[in-house]
MARMARSE-919677 format. One record per residue: residue number from 1; residue in three letters; z, y negated, x negated of N, C-alpha, C, O in turn. Coordinates in Angstrom, 2 decimals, decimal comma. Layout:
// residues N
 seq type     n_w     n_v     n_u    ca_w    ca_v    ca_u     c_w     c_v     c_u     o_w     o_v     o_u
 NUM  ALA       Z       Y       X       Z       Y       X       Z       Y       X       Z       Y       X
...
***
This chain:
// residues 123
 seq type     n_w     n_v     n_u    ca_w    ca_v    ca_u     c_w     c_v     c_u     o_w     o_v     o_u
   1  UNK  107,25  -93,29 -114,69  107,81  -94,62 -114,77  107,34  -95,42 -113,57  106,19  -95,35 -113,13
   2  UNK  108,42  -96,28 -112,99  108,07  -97,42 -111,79  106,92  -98,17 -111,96  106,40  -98,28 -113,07
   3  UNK  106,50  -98,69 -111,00  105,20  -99,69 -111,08  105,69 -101,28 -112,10  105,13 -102,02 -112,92
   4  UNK  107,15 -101,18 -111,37  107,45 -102,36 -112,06  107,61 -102,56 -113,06  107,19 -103,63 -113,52
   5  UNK  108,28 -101,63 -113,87  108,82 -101,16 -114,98  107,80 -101,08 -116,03  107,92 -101,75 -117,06
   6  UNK  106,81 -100,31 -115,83  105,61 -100,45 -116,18  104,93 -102,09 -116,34  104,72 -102,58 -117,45
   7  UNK  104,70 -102,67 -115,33  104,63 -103,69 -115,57  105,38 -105,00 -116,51  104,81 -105,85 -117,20
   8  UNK  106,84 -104,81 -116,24  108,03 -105,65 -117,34  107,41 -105,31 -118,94  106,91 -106,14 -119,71
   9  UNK  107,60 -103,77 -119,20  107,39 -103,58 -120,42  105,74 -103,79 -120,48  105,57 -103,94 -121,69
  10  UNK  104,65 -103,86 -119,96  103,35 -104,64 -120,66  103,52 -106,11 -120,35  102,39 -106,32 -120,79
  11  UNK  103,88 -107,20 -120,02  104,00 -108,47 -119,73  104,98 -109,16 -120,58  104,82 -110,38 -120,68
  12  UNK  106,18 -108,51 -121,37  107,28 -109,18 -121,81  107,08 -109,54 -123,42  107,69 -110,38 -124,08
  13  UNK  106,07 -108,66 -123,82  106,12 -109,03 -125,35  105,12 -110,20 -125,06  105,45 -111,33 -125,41
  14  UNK  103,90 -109,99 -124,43  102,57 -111,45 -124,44  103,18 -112,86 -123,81  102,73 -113,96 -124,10
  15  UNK  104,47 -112,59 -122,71  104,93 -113,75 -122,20  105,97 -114,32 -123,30  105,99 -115,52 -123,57
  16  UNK  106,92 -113,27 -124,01  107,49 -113,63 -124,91  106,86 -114,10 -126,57  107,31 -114,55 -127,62
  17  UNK  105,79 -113,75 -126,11  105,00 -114,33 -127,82  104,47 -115,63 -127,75  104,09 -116,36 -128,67
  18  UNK  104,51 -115,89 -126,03  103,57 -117,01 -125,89  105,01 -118,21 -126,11  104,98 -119,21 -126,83
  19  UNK  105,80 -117,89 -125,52  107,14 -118,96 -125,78  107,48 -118,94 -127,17  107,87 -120,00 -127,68
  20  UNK  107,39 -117,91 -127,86  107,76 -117,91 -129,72  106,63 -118,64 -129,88  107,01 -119,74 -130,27
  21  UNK  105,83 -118,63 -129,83  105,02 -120,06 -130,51  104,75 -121,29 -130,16  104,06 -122,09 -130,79
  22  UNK  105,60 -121,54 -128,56  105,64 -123,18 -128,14  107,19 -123,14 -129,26  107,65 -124,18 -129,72
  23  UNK  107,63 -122,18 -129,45  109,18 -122,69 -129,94  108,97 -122,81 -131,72  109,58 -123,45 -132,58
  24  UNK  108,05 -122,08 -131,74  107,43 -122,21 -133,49  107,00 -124,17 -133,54  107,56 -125,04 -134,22
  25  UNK  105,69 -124,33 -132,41  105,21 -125,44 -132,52  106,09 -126,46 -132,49  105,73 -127,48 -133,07
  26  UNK  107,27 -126,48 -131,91  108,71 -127,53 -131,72  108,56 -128,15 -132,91  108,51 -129,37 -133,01
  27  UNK  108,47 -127,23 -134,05  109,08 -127,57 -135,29  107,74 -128,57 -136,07  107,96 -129,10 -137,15
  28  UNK  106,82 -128,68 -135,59  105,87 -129,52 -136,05  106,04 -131,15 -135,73  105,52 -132,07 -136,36
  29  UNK  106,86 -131,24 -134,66  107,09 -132,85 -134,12  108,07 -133,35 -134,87  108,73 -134,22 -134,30
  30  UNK  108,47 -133,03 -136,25  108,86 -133,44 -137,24  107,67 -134,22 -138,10  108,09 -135,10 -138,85
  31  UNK  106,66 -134,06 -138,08  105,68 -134,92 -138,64  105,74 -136,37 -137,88  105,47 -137,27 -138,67
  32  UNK  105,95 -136,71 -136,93  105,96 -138,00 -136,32  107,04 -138,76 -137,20  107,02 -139,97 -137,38
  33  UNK  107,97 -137,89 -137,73  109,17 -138,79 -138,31  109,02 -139,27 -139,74  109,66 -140,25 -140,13
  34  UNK  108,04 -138,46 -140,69  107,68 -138,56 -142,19  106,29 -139,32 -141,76  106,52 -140,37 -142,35
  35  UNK  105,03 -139,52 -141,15  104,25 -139,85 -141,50  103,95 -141,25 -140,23  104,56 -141,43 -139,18
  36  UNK  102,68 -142,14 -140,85  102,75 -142,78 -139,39  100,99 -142,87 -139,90  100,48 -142,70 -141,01
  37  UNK  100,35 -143,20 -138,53   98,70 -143,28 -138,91   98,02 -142,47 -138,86   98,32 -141,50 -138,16
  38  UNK   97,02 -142,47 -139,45   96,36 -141,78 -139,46   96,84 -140,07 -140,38   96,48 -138,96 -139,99
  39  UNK   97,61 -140,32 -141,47   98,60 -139,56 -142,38   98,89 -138,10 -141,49   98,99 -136,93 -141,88
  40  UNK   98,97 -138,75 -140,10   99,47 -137,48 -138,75   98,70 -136,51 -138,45   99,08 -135,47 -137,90
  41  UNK   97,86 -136,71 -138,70   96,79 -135,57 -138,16   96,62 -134,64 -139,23   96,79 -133,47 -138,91
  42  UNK   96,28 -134,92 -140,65   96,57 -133,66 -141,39   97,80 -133,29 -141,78   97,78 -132,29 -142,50
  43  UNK   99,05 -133,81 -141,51  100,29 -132,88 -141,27  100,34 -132,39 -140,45  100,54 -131,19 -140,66
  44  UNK  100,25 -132,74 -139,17  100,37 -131,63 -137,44   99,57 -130,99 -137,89  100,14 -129,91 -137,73
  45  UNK   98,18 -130,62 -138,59   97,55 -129,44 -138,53   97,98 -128,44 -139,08   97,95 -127,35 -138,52
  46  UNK   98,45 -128,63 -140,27   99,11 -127,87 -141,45  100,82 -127,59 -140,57  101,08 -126,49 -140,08
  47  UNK  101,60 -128,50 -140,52  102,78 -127,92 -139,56  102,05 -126,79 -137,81  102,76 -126,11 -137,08
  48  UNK  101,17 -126,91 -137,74  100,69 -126,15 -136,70  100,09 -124,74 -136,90  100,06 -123,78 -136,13
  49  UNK   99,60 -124,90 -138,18   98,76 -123,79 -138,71   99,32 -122,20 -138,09   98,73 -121,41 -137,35
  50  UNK  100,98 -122,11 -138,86  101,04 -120,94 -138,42  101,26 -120,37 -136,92  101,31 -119,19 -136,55
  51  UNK  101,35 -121,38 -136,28  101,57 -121,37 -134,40   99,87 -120,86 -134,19   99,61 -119,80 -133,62
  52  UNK   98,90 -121,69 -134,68   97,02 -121,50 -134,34   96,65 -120,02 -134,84   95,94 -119,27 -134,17
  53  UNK   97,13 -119,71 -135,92   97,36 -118,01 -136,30   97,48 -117,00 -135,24   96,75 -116,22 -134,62
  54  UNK   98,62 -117,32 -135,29   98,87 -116,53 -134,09   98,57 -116,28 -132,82   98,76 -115,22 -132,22
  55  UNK   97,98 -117,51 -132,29   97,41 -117,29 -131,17   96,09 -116,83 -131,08   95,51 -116,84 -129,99
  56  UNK   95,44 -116,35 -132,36   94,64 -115,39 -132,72   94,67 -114,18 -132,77   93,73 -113,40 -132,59
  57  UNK   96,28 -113,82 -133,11   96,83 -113,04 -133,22   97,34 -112,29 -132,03   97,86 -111,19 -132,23
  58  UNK   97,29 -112,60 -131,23   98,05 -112,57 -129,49   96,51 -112,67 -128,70   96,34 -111,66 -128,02
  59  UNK   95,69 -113,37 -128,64   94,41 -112,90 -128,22   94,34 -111,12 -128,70   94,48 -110,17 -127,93
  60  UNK   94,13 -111,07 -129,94   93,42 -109,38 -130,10   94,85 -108,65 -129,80   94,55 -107,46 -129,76
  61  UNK   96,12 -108,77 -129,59   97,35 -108,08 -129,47   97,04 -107,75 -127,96   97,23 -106,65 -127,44
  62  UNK   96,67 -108,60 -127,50   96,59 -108,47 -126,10   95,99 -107,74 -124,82   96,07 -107,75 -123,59
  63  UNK   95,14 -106,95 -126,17   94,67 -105,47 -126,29   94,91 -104,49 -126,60   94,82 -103,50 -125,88
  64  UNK   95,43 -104,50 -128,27   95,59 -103,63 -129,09   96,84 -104,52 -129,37   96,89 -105,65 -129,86
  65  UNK   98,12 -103,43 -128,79   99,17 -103,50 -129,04   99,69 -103,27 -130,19  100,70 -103,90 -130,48
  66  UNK   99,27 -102,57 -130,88   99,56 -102,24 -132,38   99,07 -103,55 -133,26   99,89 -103,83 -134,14
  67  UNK   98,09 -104,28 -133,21   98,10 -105,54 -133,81   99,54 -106,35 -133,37  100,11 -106,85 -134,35
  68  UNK  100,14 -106,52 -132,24  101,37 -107,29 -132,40  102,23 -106,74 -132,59  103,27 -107,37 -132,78
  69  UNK  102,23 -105,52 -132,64  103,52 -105,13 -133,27  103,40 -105,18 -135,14  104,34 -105,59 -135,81
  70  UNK  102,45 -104,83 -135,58  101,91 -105,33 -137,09  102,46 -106,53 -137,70  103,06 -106,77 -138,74
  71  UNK  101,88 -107,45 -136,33  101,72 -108,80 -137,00  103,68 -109,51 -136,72  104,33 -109,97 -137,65
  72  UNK  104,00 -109,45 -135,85  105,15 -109,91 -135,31  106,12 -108,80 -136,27  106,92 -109,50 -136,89
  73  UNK  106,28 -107,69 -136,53  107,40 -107,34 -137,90  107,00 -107,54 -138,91  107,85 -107,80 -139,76
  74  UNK  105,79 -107,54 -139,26  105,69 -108,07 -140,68  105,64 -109,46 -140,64  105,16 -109,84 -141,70
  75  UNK  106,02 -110,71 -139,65  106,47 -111,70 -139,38  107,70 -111,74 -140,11  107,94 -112,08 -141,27
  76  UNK  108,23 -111,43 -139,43  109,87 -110,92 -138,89  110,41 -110,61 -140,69  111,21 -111,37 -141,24
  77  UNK  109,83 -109,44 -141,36  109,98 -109,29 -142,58  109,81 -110,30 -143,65  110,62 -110,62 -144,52
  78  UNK  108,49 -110,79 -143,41  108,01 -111,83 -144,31  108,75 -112,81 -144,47  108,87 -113,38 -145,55
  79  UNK  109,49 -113,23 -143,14  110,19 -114,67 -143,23  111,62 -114,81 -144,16  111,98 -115,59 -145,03
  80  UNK  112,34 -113,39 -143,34  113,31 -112,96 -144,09  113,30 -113,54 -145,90  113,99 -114,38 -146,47
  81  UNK  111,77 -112,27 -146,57  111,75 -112,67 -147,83  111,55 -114,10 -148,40  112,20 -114,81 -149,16
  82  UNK  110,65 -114,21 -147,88  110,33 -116,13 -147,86  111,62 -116,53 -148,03  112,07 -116,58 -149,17
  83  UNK  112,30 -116,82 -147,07  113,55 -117,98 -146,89  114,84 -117,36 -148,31  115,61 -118,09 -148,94
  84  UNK  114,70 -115,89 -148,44  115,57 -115,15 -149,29  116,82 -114,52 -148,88  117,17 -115,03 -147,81
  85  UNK  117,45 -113,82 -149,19  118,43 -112,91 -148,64  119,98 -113,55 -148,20  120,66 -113,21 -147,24
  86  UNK  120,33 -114,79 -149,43  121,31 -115,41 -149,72  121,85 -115,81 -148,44  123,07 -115,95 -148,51
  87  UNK  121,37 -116,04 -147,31  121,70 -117,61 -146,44  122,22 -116,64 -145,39  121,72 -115,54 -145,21
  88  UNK  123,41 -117,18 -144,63  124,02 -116,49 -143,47  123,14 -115,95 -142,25  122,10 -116,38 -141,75
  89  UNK  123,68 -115,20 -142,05  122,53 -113,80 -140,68  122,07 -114,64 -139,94  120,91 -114,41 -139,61
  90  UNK  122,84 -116,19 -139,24  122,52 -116,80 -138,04  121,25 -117,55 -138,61  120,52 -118,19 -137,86
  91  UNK  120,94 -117,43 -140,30  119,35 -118,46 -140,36  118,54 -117,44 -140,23  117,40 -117,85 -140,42
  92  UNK  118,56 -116,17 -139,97  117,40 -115,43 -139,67  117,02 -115,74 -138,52  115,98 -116,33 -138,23
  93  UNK  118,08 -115,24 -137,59  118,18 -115,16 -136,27  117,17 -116,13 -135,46  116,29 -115,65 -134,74
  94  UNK  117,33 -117,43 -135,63  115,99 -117,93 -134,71  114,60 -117,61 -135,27  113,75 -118,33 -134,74
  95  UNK  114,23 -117,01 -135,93  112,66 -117,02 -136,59  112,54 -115,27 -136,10  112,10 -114,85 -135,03
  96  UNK  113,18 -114,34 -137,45  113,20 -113,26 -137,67  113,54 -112,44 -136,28  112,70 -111,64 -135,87
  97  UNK  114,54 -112,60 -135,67  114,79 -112,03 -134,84  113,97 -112,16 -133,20  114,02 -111,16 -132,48
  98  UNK  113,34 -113,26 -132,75  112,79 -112,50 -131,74  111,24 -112,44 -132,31  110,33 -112,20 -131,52
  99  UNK  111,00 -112,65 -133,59  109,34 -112,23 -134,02  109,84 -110,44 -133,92  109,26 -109,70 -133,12
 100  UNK  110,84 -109,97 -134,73  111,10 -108,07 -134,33  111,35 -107,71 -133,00  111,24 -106,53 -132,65
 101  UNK  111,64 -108,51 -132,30  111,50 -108,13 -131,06  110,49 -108,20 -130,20  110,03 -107,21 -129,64
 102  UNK  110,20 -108,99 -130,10  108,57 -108,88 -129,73  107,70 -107,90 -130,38  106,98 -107,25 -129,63
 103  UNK  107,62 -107,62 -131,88  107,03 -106,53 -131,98  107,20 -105,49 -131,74  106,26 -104,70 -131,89
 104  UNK  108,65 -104,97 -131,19  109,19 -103,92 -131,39  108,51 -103,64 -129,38  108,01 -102,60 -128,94
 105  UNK  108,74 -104,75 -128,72  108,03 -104,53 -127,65  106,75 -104,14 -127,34  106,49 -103,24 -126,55
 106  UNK  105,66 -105,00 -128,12  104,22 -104,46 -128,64  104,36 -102,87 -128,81  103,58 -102,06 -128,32
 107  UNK  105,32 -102,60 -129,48  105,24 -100,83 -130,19  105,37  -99,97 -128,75  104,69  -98,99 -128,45
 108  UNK  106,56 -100,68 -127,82  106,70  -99,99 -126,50  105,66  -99,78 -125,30  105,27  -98,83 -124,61
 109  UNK  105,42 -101,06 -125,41  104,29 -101,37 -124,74  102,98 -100,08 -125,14  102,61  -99,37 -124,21
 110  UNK  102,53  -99,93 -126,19  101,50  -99,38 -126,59  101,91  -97,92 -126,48  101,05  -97,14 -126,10
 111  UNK  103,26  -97,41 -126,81  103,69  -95,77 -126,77  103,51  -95,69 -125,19  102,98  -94,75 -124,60
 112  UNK  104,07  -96,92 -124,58  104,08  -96,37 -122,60  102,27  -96,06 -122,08  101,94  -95,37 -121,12
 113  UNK  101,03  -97,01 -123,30  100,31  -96,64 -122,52   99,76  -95,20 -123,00   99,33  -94,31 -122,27
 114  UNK   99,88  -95,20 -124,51   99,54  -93,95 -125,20  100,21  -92,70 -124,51   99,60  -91,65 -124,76
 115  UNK  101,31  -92,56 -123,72  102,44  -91,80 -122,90  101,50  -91,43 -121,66  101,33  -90,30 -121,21
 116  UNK  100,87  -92,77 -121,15   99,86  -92,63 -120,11   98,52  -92,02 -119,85   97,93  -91,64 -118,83
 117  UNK   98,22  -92,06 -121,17   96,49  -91,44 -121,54   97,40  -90,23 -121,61   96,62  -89,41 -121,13
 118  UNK   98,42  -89,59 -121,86   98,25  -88,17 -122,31   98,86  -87,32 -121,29   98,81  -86,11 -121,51
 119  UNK   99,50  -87,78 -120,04   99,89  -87,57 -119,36   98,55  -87,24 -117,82   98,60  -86,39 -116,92
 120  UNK   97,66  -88,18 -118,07   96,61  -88,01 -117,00   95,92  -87,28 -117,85   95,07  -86,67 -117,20
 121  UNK   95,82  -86,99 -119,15   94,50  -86,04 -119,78   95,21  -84,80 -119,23   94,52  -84,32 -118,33
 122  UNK   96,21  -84,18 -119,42   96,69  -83,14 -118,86   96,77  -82,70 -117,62   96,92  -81,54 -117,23
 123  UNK   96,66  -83,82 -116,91   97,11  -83,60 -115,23   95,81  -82,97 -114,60   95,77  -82,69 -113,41
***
């Protein structure tokens, strides 16, 4: 595999996880509109919570690729069940769909380097 190539696929899931959770956090500046005062600060924390997760989550991924691929489909799954089956494909789509993609990148990411250890153990 290219240098670059190599490079795209380790950089695209951590750059893309890092934008899924400024685009997760979006959804917290809805507290400015229900609360005023002091009231704000323990809603932004709680609307923030699951964005601060994750970036726990993306620290140790950022190693161990198999943690984001874990955490980002069973995202991806979870939300699905959460929200319930009923509601048209396009309400998955902004949540569900690039949390499986990103993990599904994590999974690539980690087979290209696992591909790599076994390729120089042999050589």
């Amino acid at each position: 595999m290219k240098s670059i190539s190599k490079k795209i696929v380790y950089w695209s899931p951590r750059i893309l996880s890092i934008a899924f959770i400024l685009f997760l956090a979006l959804f917290a500046l809805d507290v400015f509109k229900e609360y005023s005062g002091w009231n704000i600060i323990p809603a932004l924390f709680i609307h923030l919570l699951p964005s601060l997760v994750l970036i726990v989550f993306i620290i140790i991924a950022w190693k161990y690729d198999l943690i984001g691929t874990a955490v980002f489909l069973t995202m991806a799954i979870f939300y699905v069940l959460m929200v319930g089956i009923h509601h048209h494909w396009s309400w998955y789509a902004s949540i569900s769909g690039p949390s499986a993609v990103i993990g599904t990148l994590y999974f690539i990411s980690w087979f290209q380097k696992r591909s790599l250890k076994k390729t120089s153990l042999t050589e």
